[in-house]
N, CA, C and O of each residue as an XYZ file, in Angstrom:
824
protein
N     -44.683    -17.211    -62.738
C     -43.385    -16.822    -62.187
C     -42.307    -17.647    -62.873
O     -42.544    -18.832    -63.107
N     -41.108    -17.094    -63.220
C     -40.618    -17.696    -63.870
C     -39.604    -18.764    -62.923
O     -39.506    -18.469    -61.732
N     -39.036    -19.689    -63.297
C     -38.227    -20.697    -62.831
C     -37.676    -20.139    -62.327
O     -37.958    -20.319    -61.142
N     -36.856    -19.371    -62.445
C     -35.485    -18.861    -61.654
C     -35.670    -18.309    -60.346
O     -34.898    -18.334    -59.387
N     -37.146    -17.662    -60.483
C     -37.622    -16.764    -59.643
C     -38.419    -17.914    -58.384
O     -38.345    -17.813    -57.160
N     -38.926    -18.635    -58.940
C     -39.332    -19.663    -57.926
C     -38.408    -20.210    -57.152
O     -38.277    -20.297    -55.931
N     -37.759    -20.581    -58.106
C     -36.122    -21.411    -56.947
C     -35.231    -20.287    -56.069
O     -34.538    -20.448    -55.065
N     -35.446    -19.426    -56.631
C     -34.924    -18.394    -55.538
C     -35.975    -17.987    -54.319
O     -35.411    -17.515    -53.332
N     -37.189    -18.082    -54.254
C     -38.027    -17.740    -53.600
C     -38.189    -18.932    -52.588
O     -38.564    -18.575    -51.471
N     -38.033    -19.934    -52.718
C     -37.534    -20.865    -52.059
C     -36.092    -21.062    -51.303
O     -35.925    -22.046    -50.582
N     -35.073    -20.104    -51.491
C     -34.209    -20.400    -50.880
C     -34.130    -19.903    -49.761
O     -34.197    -18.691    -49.966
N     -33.966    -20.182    -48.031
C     -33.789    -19.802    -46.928
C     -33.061    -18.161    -47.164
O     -32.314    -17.763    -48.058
N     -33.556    -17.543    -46.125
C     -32.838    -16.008    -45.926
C     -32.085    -15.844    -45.107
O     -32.601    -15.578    -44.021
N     -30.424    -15.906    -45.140
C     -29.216    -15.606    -44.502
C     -29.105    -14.416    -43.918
O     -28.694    -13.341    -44.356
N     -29.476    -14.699    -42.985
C     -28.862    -13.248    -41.738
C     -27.902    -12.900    -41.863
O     -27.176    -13.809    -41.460
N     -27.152    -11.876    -42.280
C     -25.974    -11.403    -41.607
C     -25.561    -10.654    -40.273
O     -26.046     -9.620    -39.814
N     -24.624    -11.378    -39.810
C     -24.181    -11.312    -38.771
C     -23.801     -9.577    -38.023
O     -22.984     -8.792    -38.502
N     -24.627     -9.339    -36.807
C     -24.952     -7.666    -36.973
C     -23.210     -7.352    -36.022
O     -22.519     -7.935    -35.187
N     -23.169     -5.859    -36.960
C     -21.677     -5.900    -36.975
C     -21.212     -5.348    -35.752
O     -21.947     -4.527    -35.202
N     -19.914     -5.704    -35.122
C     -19.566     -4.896    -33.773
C     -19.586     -3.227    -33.670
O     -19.463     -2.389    -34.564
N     -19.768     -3.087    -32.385
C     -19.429     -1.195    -32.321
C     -18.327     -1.066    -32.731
O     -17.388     -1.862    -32.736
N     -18.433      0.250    -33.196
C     -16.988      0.833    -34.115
C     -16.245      1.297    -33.024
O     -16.882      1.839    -32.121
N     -14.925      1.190    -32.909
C     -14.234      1.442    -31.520
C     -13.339      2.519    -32.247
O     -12.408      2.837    -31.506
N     -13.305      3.453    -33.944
C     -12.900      4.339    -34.290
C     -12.845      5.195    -33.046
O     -13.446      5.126    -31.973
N     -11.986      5.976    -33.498
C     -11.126      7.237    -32.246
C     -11.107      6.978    -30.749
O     -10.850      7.800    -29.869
N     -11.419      5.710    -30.610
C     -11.652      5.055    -29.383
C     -10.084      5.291    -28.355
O      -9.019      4.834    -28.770
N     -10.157      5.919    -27.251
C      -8.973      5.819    -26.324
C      -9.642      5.771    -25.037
O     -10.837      5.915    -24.777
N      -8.261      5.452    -23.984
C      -8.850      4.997    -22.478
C      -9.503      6.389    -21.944
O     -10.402      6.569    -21.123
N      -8.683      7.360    -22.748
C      -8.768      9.029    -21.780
C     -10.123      9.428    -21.942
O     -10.586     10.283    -21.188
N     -10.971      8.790    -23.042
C     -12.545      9.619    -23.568
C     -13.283      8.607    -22.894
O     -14.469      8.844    -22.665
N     -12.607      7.101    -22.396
C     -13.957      6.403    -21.588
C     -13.477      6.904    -20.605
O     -14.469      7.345    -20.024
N     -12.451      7.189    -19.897
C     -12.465      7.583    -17.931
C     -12.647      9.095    -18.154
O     -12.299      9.726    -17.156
N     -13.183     10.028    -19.381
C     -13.467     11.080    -18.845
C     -15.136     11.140    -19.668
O     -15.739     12.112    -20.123
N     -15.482      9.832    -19.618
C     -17.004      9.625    -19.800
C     -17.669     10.301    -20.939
O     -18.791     10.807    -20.938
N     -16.666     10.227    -22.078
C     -16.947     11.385    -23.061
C     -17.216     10.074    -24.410
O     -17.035     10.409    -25.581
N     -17.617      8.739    -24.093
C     -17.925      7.908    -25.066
C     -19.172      6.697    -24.660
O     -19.459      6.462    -23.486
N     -19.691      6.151    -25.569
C     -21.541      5.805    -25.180
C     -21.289      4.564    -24.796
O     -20.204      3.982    -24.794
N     -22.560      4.095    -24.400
C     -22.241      2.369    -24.447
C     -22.088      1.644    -25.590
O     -22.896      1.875    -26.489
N     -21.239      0.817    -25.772
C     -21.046     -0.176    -25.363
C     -19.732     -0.005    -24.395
O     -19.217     -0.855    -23.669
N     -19.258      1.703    -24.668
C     -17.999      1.831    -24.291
C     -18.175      3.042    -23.326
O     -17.460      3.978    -23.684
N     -18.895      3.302    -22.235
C     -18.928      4.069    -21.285
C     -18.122      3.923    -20.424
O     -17.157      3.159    -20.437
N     -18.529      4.814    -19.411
C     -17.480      4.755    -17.926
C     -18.236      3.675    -17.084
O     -17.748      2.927    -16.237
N     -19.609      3.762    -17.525
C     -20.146      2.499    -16.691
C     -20.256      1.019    -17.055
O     -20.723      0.090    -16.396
N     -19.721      1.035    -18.246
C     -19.533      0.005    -19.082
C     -18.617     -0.555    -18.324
O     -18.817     -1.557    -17.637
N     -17.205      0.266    -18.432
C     -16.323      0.014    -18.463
C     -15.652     -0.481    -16.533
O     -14.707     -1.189    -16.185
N     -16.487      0.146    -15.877
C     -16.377     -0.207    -14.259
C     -17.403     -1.301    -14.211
O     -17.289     -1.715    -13.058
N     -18.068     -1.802    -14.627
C     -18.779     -3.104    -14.932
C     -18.036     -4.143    -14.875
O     -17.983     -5.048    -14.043
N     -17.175     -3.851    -16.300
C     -15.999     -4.599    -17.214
C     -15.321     -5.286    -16.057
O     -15.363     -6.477    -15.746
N     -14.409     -3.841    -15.231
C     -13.640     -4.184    -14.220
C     -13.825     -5.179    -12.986
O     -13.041     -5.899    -12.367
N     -15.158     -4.923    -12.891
C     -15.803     -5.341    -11.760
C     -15.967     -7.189    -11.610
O     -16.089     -7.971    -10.667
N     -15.896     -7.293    -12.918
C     -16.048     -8.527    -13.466
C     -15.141     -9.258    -13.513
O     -15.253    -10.472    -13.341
N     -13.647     -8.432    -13.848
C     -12.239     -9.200    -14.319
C     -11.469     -8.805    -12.823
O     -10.272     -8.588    -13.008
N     -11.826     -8.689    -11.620
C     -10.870     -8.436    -10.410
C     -10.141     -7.246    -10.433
O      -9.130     -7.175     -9.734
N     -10.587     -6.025    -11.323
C      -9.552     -4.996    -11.124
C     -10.025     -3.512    -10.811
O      -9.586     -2.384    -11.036
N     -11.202     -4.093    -10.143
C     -11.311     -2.774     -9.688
C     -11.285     -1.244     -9.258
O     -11.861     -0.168     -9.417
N      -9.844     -2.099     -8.371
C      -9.194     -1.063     -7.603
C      -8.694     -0.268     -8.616
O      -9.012      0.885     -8.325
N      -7.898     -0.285     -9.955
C      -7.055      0.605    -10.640
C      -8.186      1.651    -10.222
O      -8.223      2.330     -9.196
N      -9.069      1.611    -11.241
C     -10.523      2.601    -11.492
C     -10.769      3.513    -10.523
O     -10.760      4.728    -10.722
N     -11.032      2.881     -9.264
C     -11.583      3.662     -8.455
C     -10.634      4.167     -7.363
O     -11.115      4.589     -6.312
N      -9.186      4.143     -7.578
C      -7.844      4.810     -7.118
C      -7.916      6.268     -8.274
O      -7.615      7.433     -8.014
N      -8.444      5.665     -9.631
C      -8.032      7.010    -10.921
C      -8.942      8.204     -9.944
O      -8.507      9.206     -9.377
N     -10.346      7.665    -10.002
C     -11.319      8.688     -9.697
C     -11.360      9.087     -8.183
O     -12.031     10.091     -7.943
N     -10.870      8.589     -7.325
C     -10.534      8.919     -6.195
C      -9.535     10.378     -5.904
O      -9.772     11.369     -5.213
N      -8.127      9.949     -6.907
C      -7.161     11.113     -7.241
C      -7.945     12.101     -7.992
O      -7.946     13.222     -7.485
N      -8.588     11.962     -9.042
C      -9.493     13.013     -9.517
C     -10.417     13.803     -9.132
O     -10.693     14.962     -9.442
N     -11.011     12.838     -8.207
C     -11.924     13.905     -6.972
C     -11.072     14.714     -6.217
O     -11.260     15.926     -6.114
N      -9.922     13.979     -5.552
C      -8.764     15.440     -4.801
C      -8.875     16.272     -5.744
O      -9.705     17.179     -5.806
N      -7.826     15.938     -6.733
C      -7.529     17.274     -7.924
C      -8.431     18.158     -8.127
O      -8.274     19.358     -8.351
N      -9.705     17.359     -8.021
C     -10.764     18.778     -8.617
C     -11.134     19.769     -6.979
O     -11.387     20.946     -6.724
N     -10.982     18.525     -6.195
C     -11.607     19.470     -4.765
C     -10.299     20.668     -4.360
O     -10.627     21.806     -4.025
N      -8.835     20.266     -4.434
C      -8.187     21.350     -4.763
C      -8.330     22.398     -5.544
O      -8.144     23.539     -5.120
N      -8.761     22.069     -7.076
C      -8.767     23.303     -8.083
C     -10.026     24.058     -7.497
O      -9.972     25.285     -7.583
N     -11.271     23.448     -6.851
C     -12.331     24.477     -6.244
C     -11.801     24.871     -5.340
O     -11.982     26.081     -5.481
N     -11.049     24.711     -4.146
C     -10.542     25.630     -2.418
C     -10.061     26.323     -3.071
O     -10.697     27.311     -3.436
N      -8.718     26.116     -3.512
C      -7.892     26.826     -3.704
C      -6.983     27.279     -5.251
O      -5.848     27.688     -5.494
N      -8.046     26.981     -5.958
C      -8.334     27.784     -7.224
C      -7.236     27.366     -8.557
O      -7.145     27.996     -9.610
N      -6.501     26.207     -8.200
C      -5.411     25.641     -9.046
C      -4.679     24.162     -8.288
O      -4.363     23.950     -7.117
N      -4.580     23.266     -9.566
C      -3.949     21.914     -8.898
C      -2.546     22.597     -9.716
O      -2.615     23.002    -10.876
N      -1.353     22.637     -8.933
C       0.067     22.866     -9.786
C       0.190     21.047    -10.215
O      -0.356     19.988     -9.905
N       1.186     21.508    -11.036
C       1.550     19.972    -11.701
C       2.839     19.263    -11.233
O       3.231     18.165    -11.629
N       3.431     20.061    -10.332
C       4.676     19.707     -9.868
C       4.551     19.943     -8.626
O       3.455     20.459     -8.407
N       5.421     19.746     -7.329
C       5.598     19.677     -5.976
C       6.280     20.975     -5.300
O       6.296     21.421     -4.153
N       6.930     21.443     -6.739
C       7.493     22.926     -6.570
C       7.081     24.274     -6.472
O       7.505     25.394     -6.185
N       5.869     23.555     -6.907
C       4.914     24.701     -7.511
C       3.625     24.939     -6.623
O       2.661     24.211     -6.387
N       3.928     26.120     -6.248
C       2.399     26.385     -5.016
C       1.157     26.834     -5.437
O       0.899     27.052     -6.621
N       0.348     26.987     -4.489
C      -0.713     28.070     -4.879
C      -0.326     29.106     -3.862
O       0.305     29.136     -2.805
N      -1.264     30.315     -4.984
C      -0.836     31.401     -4.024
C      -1.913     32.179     -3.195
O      -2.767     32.664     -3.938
N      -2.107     32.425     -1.918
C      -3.149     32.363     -1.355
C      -2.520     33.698     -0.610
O      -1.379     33.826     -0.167
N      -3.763     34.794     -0.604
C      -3.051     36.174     -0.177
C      -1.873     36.907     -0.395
O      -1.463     37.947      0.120
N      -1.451     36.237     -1.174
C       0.173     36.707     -1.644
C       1.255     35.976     -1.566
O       2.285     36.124     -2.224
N       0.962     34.935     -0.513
C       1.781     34.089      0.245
C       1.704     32.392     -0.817
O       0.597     31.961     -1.138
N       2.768     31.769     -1.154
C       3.161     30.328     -1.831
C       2.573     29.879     -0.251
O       2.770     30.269      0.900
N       1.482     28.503     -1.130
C       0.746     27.131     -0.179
C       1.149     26.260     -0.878
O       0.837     26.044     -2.049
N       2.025     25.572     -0.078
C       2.039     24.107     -1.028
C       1.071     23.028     -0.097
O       1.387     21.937     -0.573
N       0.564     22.897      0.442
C      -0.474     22.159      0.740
C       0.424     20.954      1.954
O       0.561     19.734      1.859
N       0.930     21.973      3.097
C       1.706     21.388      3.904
C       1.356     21.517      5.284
O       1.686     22.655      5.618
N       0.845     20.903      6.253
C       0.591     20.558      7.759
C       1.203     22.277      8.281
O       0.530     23.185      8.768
N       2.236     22.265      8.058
C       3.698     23.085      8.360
C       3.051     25.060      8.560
O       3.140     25.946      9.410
N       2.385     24.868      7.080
C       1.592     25.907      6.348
C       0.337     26.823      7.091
O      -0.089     27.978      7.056
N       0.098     25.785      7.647
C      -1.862     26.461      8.131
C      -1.986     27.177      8.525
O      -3.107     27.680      8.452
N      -0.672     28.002      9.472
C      -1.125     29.083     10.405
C      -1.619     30.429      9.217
O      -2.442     31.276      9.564
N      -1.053     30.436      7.991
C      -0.906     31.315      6.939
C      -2.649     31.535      6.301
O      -3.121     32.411      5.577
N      -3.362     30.149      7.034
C      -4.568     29.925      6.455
C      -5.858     30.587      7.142
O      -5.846     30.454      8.365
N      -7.004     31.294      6.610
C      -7.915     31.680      7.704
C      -8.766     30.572      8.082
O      -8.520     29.373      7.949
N      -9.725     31.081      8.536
C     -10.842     30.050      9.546
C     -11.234     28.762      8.304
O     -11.018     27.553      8.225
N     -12.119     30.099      7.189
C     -12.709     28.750      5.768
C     -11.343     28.163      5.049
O     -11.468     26.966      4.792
N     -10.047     28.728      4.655
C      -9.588     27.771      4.121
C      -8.755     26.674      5.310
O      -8.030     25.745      4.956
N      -9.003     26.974      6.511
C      -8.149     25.618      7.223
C      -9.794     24.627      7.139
O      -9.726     23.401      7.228
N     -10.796     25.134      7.013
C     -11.499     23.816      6.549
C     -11.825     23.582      5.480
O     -12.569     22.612      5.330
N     -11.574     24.055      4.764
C     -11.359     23.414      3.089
C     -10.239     22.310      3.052
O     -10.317     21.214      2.497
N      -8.918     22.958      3.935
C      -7.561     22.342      3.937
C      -7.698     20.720      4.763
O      -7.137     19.737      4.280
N      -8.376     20.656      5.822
C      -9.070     19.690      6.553
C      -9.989     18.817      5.657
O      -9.908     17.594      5.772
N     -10.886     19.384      4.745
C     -10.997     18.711      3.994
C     -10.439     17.762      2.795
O     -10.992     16.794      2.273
N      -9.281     18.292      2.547
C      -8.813     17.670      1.593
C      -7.343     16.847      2.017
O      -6.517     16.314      1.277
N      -7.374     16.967      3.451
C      -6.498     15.668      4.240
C      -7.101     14.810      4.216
O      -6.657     13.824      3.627
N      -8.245     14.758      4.761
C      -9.201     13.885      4.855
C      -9.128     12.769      3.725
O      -8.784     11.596      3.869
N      -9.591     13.504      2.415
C      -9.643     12.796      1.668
C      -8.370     12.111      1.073
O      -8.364     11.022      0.499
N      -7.232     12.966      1.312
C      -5.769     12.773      0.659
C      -5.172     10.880      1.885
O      -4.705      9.787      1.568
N      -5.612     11.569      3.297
C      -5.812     10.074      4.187
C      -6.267      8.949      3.829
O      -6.069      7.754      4.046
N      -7.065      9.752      3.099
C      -8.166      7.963      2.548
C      -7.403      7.436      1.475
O      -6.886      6.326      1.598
N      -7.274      8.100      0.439
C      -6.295      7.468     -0.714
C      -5.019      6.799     -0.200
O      -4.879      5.710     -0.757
N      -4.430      6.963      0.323
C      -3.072      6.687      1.106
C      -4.068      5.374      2.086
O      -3.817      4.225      1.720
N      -4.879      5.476      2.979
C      -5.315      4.520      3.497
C      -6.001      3.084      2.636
O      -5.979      1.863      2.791
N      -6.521      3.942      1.787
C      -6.953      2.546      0.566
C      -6.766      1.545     -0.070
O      -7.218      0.401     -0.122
N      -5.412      2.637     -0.953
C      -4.997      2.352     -2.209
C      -3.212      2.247     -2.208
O      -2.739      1.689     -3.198
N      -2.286      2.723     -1.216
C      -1.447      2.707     -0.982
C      -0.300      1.864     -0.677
O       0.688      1.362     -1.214
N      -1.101      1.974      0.812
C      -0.248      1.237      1.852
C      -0.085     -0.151      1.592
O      -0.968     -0.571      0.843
N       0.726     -0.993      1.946
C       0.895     -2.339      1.631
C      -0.523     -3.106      2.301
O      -0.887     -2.574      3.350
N      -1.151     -3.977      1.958
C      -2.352     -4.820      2.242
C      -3.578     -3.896      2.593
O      -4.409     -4.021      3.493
N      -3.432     -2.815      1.502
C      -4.818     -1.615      1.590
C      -5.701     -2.593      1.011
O      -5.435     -3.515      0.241
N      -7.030     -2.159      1.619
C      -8.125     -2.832      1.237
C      -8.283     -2.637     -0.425
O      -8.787     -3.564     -1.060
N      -7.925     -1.639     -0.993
C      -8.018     -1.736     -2.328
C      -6.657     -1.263     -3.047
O      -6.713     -0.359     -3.881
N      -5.255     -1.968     -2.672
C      -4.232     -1.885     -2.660
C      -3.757     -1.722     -4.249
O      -3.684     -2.917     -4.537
N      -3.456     -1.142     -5.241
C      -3.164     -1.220     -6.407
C      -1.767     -1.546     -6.650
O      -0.926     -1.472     -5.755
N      -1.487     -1.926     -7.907
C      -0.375     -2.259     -8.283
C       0.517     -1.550     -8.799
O       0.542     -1.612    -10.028
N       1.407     -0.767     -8.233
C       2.696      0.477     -8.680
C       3.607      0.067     -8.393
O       3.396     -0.956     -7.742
N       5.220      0.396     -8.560
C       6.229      0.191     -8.702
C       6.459      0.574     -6.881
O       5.903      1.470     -6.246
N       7.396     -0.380     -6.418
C       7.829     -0.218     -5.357
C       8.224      1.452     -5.116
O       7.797      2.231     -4.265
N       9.261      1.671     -6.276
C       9.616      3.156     -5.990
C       9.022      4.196     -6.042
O       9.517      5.295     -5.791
N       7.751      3.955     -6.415
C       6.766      4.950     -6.396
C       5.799      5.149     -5.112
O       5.383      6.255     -4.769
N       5.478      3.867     -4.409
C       4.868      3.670     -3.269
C       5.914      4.310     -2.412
O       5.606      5.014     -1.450
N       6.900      4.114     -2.690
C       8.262      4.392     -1.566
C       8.165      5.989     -1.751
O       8.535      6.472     -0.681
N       7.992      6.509     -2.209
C       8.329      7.840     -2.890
C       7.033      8.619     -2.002
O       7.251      9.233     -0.957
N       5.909      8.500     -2.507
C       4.821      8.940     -1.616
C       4.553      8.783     -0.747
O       3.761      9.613     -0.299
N       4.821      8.050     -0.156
C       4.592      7.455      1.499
C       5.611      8.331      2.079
O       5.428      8.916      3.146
N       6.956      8.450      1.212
C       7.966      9.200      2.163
C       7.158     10.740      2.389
O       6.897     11.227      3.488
N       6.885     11.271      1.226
C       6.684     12.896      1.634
C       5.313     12.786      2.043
O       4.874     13.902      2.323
N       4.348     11.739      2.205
C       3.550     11.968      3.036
C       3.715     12.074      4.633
O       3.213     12.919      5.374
N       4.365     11.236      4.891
C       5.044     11.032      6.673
C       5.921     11.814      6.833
O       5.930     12.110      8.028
N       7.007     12.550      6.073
C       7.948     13.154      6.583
C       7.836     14.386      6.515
O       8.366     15.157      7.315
N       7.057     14.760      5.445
C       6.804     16.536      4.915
C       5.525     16.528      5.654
O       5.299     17.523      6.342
N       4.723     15.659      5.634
C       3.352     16.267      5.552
C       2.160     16.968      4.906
O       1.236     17.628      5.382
N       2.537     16.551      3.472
C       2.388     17.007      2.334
C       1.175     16.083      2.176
O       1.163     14.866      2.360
N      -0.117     17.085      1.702
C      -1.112     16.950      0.598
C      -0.908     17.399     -0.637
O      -1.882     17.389     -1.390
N      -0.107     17.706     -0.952
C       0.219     18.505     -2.803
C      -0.601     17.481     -3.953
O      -0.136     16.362     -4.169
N      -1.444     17.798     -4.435
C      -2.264     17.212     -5.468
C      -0.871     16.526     -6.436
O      -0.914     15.319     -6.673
N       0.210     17.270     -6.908
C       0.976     16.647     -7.317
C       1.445     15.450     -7.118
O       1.806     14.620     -7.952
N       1.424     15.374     -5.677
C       2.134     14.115     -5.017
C       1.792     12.959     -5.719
O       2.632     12.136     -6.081
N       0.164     12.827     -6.000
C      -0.288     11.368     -6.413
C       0.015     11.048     -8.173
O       0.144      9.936     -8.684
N       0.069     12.235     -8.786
C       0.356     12.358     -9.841
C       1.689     10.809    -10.476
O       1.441      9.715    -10.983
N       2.422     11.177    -10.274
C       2.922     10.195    -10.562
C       2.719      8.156    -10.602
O       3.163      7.316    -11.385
N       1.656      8.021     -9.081
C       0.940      6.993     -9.057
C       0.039      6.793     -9.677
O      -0.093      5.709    -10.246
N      -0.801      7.694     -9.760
C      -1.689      8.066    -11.022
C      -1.718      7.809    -12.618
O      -2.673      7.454    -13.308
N      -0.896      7.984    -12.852
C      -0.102      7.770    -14.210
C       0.101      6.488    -14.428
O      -0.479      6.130    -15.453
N       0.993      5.186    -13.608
C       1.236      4.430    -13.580
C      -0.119      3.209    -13.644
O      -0.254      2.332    -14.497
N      -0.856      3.441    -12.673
C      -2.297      3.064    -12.826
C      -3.122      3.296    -14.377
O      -3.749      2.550    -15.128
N      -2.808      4.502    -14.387
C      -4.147      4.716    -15.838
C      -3.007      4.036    -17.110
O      -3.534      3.551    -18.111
N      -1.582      4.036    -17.006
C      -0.826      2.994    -18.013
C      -1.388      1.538    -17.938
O      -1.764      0.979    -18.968
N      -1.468      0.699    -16.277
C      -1.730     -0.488    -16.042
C      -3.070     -1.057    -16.545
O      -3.250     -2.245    -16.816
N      -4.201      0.147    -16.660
C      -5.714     -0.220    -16.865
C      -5.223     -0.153    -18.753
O      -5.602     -1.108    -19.431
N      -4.695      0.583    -19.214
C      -4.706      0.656    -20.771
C      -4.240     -0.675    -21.053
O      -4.909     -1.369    -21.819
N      -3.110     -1.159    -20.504
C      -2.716     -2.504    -20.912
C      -3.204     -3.312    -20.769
O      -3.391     -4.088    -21.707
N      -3.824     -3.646    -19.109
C      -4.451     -5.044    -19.031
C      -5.501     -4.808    -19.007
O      -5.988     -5.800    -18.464
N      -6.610     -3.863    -19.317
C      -7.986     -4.095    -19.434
C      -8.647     -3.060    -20.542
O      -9.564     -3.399    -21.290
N      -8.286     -2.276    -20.538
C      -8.929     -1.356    -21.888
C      -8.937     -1.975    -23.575
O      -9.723     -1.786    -24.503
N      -7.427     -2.947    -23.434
C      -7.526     -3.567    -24.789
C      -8.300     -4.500    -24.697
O      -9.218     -4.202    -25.461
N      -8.559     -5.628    -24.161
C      -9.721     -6.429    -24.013
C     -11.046     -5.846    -23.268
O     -11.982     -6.543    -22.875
N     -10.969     -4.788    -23.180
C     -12.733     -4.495    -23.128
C     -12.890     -3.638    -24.364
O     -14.076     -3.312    -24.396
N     -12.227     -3.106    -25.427
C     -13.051     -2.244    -26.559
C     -13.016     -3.617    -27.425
O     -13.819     -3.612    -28.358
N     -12.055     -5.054    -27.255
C     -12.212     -5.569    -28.556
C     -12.850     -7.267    -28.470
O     -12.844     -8.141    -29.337
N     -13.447     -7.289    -26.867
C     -13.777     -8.705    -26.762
C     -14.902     -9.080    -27.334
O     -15.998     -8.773    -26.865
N     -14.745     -9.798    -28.432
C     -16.379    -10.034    -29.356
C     -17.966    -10.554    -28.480
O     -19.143    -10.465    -28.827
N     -17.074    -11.301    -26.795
C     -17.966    -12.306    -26.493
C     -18.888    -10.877    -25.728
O     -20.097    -10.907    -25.495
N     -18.104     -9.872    -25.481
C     -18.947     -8.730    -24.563
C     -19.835     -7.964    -25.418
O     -20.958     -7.536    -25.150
N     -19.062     -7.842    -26.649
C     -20.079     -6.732    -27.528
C     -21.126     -7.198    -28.224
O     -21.962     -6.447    -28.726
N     -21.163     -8.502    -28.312
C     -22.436     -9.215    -29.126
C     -23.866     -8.790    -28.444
O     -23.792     -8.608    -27.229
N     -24.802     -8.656    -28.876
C     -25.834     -8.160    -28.443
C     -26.508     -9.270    -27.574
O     -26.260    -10.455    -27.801
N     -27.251     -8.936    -26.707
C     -27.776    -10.444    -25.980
C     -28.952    -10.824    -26.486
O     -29.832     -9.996    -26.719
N     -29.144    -12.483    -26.778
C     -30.558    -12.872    -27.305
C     -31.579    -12.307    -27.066
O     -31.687    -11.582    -26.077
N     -32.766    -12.560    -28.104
C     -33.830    -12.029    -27.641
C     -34.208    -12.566    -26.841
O     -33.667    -13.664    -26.968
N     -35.204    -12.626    -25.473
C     -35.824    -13.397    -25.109
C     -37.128    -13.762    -25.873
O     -37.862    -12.906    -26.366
N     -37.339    -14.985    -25.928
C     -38.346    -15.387    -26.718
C     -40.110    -15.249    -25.766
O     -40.194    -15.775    -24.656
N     -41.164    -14.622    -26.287
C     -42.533    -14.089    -25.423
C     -43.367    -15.799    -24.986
O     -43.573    -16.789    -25.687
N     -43.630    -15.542    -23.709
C     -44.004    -17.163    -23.547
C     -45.350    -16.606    -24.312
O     -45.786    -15.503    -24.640
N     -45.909    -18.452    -24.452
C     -47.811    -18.316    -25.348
C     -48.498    -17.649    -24.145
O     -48.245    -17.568    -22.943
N     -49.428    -17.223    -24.923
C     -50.642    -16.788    -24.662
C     -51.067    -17.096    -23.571
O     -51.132    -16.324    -22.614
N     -51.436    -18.351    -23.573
C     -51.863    -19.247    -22.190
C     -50.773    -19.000    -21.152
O     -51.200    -18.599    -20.069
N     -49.764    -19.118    -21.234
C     -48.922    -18.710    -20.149
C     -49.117    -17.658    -19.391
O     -49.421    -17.497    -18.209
N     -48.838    -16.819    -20.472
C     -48.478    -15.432    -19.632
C     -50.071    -14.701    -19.048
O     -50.229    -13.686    -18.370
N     -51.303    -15.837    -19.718
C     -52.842    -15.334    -18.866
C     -53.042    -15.955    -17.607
O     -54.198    -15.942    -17.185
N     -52.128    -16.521    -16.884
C     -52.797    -17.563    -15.961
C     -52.193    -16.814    -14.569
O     -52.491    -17.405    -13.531
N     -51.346    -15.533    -14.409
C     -51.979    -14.945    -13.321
C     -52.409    -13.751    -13.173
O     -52.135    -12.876    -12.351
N     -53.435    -13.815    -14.450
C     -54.279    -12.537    -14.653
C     -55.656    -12.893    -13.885
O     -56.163    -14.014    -13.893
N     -56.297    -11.513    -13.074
C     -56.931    -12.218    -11.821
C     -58.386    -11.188    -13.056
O     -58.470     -9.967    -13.187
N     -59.158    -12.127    -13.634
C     -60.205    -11.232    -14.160
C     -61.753    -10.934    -12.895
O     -62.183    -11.694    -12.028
N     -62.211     -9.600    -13.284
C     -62.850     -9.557    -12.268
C     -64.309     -9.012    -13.250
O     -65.381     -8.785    -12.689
């Protein structure tokens, strides 16, 4: 073997360092609509939260998203504005207390259903010292609370705007440090296999 080849054959073998996930086309909207893998899932990413105290944004997003969708199944459309009804027998529903007599037997319990749930969000995530109270602009809390108590309004729209404000708050303070924190994406050690003798001693031979 020639010299060169010996002294190289002798030299230690440098690992390179295995490279982070590619966070290419990466946005908040494809992890909260669960449309990206781990390291960067939806369960990744409510992990993430779970970890850094912020829970609540997350599970206020998917809370409003469960209304929205349980509206678009009753009653066959979420409008995007407060102006804008559904139309049920011919007749504009805006999704108002006021409204029901207009409603038959199944949709006043569809409609019951989705107070219910519209109660809970407002009971949660809302109100001042809600158990999972999120962080929105005074005038926005002020804003929904009013046409909830005074109209009586479930309008899927309504939350829309709180909504928004939240999925801005999670992009800023937690989506950028969870696609780019090196200490999360590093892979975890191997565990090393205990000897032989170890791992035989509570093997019961018969």
């Amino acid at each position: 073997m020639p010299l060169s080849d010996r002294a190289a054959s002798k030299l230690p073998t440098i690992r390179q360092p295995l490279d982070l996930p590619s966070t290419d086309g990466m946005t908040l909207e494809k992890v909260l609509q669960n449309q990206t893998a781990s390291p960067f899932s939806l369960h990744d990413f409510a992990d993430y939260l779970e970890q850094t105290y912020c829970a609540e944004n997350l599970a206020f997003y998917m809370a409003v998203t469960d209304y929205q969708r349980s509206a678009r199944l009753y009653f066959g459309s979420t409008p995007e504005t407060l102006d804008k009804p559904v139309i049920i027998s011919g007749r504009p529903f805006q999704f108002r207390d006021s409204e029901q007599d207009m409603l038959n037997h199944e949709e006043r319990i569809r409609f019951d259903t989705l107070k219910a749930k519209f109660n809970d969000i407002i009971e949660r995530f809302i109100l001042t010292n809600a158990p999972q109270e999120v962080n929105i602009p005074y005038e926005l809390r002020h804003q929904l609370l009013n046409t909830y108590h005074e109209h009586q309004s479930y309008h899927p729209a309504q939350l829309k705007p709180a909504c928004v404000a939240v999925v801005e708050l999670l992009r800023i303070s937690a989506f950028i440090p969870f696609v780019t924190d090196p200490s999360r994406l590093q892979p975890a050690p191997a565990r090393a296999c205990a000897p032989a003798q170890l791992r035989d001693t509570n093997v019961i031979h018969v």
